[in-house]
C-alpha positions as CSV (number, residue, x, y, z in Angstrom):
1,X,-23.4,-74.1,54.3
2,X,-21.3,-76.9,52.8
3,X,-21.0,-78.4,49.3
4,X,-19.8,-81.8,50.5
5,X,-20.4,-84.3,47.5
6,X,-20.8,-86.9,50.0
7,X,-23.0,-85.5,52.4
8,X,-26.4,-87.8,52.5
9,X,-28.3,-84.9,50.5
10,X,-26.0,-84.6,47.9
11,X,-26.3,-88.3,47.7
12,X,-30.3,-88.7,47.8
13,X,-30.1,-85.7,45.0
14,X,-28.0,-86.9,42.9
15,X,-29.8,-89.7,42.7
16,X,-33.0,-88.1,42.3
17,X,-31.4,-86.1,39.3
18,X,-30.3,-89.2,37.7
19,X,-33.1,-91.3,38.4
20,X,-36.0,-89.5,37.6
21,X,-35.2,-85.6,36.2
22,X,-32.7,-87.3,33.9
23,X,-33.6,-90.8,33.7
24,X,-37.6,-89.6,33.1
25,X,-36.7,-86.7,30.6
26,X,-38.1,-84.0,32.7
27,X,-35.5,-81.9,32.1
28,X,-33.9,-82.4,28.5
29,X,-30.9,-80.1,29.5
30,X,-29.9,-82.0,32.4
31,X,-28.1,-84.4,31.7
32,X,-25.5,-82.8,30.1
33,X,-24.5,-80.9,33.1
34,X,-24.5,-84.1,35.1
35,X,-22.3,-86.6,33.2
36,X,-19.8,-83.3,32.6
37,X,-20.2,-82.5,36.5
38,X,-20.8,-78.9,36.1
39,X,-23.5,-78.7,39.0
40,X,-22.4,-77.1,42.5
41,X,-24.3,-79.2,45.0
42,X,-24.5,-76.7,48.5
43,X,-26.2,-78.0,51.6
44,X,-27.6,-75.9,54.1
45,X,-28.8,-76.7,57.3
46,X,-30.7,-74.1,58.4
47,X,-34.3,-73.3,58.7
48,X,-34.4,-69.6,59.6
49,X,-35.4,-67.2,56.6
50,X,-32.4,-64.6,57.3
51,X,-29.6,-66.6,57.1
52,X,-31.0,-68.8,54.4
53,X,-30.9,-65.8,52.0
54,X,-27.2,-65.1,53.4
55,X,-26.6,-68.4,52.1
56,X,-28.3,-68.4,48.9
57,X,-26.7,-65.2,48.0
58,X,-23.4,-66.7,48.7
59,X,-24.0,-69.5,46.2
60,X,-25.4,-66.9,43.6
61,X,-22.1,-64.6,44.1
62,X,-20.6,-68.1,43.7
63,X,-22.3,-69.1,40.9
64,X,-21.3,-65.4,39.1
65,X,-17.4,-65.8,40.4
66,X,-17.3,-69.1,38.4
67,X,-18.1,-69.7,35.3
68,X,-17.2,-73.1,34.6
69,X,-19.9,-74.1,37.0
70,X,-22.9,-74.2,35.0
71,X,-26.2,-74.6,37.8
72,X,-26.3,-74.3,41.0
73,X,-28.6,-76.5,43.5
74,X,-28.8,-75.5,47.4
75,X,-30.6,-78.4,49.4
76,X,-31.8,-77.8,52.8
77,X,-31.2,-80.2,54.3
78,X,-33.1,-80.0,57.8
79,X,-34.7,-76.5,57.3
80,X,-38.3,-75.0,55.1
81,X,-40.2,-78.8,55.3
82,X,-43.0,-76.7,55.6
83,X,-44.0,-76.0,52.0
84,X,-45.5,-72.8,52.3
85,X,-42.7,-71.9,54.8
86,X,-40.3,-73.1,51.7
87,X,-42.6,-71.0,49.4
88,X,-41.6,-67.3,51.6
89,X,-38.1,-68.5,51.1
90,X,-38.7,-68.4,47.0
91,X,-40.3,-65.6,46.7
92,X,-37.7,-64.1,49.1
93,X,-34.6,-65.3,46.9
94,X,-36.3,-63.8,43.7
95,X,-36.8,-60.5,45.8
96,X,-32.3,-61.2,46.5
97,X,-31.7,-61.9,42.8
98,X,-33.5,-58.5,42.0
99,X,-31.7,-56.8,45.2
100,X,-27.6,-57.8,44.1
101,X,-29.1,-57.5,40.4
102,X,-28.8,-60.3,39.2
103,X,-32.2,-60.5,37.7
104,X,-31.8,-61.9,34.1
105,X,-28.7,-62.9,34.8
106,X,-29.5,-65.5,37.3
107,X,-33.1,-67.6,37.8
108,X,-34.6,-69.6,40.6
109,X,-36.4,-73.4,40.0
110,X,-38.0,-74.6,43.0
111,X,-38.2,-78.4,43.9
112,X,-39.7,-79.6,47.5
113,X,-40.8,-82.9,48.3
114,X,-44.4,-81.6,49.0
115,X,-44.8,-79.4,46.0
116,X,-48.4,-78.8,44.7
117,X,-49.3,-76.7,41.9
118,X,-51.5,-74.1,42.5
119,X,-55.0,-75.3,41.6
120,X,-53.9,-78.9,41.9
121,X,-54.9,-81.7,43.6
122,X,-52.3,-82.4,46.1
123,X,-51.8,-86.5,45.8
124,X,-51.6,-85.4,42.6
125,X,-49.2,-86.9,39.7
126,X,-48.2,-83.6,38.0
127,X,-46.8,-81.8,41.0
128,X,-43.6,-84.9,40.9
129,X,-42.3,-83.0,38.4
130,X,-41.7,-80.7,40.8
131,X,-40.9,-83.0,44.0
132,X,-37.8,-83.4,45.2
133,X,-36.3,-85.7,48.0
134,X,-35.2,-82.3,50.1
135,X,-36.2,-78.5,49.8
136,X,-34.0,-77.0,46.9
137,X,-33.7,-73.9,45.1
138,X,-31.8,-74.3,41.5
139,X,-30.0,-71.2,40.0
140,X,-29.9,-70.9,36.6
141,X,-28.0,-69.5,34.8
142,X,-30.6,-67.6,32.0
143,X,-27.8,-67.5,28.6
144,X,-27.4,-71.1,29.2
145,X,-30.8,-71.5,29.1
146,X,-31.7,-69.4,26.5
147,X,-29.1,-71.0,24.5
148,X,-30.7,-74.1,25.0
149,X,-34.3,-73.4,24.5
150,X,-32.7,-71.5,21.1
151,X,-32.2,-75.0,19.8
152,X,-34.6,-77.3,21.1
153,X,-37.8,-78.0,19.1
154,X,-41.2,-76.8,20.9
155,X,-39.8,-75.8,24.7
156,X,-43.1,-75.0,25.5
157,X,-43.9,-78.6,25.3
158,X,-41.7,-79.9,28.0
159,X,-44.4,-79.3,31.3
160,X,-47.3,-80.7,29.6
161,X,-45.0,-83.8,28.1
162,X,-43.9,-83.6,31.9
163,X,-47.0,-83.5,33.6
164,X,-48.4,-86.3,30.8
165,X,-45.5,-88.9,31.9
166,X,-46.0,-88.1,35.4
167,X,-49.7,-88.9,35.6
168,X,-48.7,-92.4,33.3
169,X,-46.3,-93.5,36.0
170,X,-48.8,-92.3,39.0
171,X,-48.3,-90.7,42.1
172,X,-47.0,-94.6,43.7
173,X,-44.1,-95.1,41.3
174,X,-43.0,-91.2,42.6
175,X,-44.3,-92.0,46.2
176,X,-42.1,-95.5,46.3
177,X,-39.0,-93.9,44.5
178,X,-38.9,-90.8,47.0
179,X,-39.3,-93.0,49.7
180,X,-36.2,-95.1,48.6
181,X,-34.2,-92.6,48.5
182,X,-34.8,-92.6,52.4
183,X,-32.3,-95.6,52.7
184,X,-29.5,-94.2,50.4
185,X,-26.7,-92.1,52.7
């Protein structure tokens, strides 16, 4: 696992982050974190389940070790294209953060580029609020969030505001976007 600023992931991601979680709202906290660089961007290039977990638990113990990072996004980079393949892997890491006990501490977001909600339609608008140029899992830390949520007005609105844009600017505005991204190194 690396955490290369420059490697093409961290590139495509960043972009993605700036672009559309940022640049679309999605995620009202984000930006923050961005302009004051306080994400940890780790790549991983592997696709087997085991040592994926290895690695995330090394960016969680990293994550704990070091406060003054604030998130946490590991991007796997050639591994879990499969999205129920990247779905084990989720519920896996949530089983990890309850195994080093880390639950409450620590929470996992998951963005893939294939993402569907359950019950969705798969082309889909709403799941891009999900869909991400690579497989990633985001740790969280939960104070920061809570601190957060503590003073923003109506959290619970952010999804359905989310889903709402994402269905205005349609699944070809996400579909051209993602696949621009393809060009970027």
């Amino acid at each position: 696992m690396t955490d290369e600023k420059l490697h093409p992931a961290v590139v495509k991601t960043k972009h993605w982050l700036e672009q559309i979680v940022i640049g679309l709202n999605f995620c009202p906290f984000a930006k923050k974190e961005f302009v004051n660089n306080t994400i940890r961007y780790a790549t991983s290039n592997t696709g087997l389940l085991e040592q994926a977990l290895s690695e995330v638990a090394e960016q969680l113990q990293h994550l704990v070790e070091h406060p003054e990072i604030e998130t946490t996004l590991v991007i796997f980079t050639t591994g879990f294209r499969s999205f129920d393949k990247y779905l084990d892997l989720v519920d896996y890491a949530n089983e990890l953060l309850v195994d080093l006990g880390l639950d409450g501490e620590i929470q996992i977001a998951s963005f893939h580029p294939d993402y569907v909600f359950e019950g969705e339609d798969e082309q889909g608008a709403s799941n891009y609020t999900n869909r991400s140029p690579l497989p990633t899992l985001h740790l969280i830390r939960e104070a920061s969030m809570a601190k957060v949520l503590a003073v923003y007005q109506n959290p619970e609105q952010i999804p359905e505001d989310n889903i709402a844009l994402a269905e205005e600017k349609g699944t070809k505005f996400f579909k051209q976007f993602l696949a621009g991204l393809n060009k970027l190194s």
